[in-house]
C-alpha positions as CSV (number, residue, x, y, z in Angstrom):
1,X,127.8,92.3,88.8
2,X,127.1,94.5,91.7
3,X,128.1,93.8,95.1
4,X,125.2,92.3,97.7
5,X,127.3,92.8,100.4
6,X,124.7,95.7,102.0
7,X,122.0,93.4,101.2
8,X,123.6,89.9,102.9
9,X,124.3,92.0,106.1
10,X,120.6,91.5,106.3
11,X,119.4,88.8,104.7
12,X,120.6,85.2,103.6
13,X,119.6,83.0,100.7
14,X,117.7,80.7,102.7
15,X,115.9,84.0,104.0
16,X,114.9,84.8,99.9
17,X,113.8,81.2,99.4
18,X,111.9,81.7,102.7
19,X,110.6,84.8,101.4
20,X,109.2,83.0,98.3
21,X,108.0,80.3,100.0
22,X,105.5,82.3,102.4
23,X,104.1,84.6,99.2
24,X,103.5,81.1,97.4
25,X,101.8,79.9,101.2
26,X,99.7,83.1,101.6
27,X,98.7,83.5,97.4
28,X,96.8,80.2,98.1
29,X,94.3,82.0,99.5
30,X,94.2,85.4,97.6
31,X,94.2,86.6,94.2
32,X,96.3,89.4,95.5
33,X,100.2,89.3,93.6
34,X,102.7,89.8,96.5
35,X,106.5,90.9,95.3
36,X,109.2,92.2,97.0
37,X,111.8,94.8,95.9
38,X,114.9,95.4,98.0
39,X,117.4,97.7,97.0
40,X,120.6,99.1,99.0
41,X,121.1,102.3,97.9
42,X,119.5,105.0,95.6
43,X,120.6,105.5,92.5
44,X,122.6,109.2,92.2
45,X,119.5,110.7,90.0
46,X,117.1,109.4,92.4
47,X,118.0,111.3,95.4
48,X,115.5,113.8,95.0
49,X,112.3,111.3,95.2
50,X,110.5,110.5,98.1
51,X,109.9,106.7,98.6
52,X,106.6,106.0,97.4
53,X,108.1,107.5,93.7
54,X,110.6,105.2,93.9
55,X,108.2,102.4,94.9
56,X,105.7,103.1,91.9
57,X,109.1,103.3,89.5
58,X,110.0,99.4,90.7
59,X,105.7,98.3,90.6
60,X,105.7,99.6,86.7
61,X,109.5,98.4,86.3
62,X,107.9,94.5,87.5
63,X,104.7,95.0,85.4
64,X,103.0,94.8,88.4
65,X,100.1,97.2,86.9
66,X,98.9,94.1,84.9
67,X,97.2,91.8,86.7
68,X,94.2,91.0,85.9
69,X,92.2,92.5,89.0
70,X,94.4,95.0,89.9
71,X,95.9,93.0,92.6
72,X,99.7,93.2,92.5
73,X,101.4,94.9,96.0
74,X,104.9,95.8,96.2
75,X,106.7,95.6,99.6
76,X,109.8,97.7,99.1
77,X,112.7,97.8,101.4
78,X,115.7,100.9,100.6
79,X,118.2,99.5,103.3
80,X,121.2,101.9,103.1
81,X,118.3,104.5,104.1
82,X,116.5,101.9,106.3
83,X,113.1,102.8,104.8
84,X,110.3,100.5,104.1
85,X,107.3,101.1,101.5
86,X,103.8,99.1,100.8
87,X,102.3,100.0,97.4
88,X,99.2,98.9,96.3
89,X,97.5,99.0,92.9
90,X,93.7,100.7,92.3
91,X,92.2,97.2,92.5
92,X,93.5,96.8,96.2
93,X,93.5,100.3,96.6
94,X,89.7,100.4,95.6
95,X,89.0,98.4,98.7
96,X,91.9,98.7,101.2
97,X,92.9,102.2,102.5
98,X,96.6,103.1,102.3
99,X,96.3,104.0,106.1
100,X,96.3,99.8,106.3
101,X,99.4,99.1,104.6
102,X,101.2,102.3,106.4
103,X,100.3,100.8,109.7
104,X,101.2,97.4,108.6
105,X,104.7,99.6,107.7
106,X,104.6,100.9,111.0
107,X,104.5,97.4,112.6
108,X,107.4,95.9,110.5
109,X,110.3,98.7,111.3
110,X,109.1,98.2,115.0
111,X,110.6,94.9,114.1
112,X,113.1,96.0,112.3
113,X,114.3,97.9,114.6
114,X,114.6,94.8,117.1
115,X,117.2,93.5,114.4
116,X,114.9,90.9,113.3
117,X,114.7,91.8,109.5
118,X,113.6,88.3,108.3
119,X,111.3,88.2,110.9
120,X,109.8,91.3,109.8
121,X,109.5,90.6,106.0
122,X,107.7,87.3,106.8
123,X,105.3,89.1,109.1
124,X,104.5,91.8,106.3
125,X,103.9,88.7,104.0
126,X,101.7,87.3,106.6
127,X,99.5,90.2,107.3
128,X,99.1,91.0,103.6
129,X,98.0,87.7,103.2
130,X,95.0,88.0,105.9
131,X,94.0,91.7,104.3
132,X,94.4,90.7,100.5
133,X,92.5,87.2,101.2
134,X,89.8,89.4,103.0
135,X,88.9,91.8,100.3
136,X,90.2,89.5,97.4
137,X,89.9,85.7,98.1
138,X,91.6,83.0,95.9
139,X,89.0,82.5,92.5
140,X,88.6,79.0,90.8
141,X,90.5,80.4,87.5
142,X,93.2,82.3,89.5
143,X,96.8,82.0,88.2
144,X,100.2,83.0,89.5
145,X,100.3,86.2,87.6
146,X,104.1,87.6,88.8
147,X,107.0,85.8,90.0
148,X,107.5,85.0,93.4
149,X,111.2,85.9,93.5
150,X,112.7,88.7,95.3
151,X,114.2,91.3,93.5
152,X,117.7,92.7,94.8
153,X,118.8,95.7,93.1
């Protein structure tokens, strides 16, 4: 198994389980399918992508592409790099510009920056939540479509 070591100078257990617990809080109210990929370093044939390839390789990776709306978002965190993505699939991206998940970027490596990592992945949660529940509220026959866990690779 691969060292975490990168990863757990970030983040602890009890920040994953937090993690998990605030996409199960905000789902309540959204059909939107919140995951979270983080990953410490690219792999050696990946060096050439930009981020947003690398964020659509994990989304298909996760099966994110098959909700049943359209709905699954992928936050995406490359820490030896430092770099943060927000990828959204058509149904989302039918009704939310990627302008409002790059400024929603913007905000949470402000905070990053401050050293406050957790802090920052729970805010992202949190203001995904208020867009997605916007543009795609929670729907009488709505199911948890994709895990809730946090993927460290």
């Amino acid at each position: 198994m691969k060292s975490k070591s990168i990863i757990y100078n970030f983040f602890t257990d009890d920040d994953f389980l937090r993690f998990s617990r605030k996409i199960k809080e905000v789902e309540k109210y959204t059909s939107g399918e919140i995951r979270i990929c983080i990953k410490e370093f690219r792999k050696f044939n990946e060096r050439k992508k930009d981020l947003r390839a690398l964020a659509e390789k994990e989304f298909y990776k996760l099966n994110m592409h098959n909700t049943r709306d359209k709905t699954g978002i992928l936050f995406y965190l490359l820490l030896g790099e430092r770099k943060f993505y927000i990828l959204a699939d058509e149904g989302i991206n039918s009704k939310v510009e990627q302008d409002t998940w790059d400024k929603l970027r913007d905000e949470i490596q402000l905070i990053f920056m401050e050293g406050k990592f957790s802090e920052g992945i729970l805010h992202c949660i949190e203001k995904a939540g208020e867009i997605l529940s916007k543009y795609f509220p929670i729907k009488p026959d709505d199911t948890n479509e994709l895990s809730n866990k946090i993927v460290l690779d």
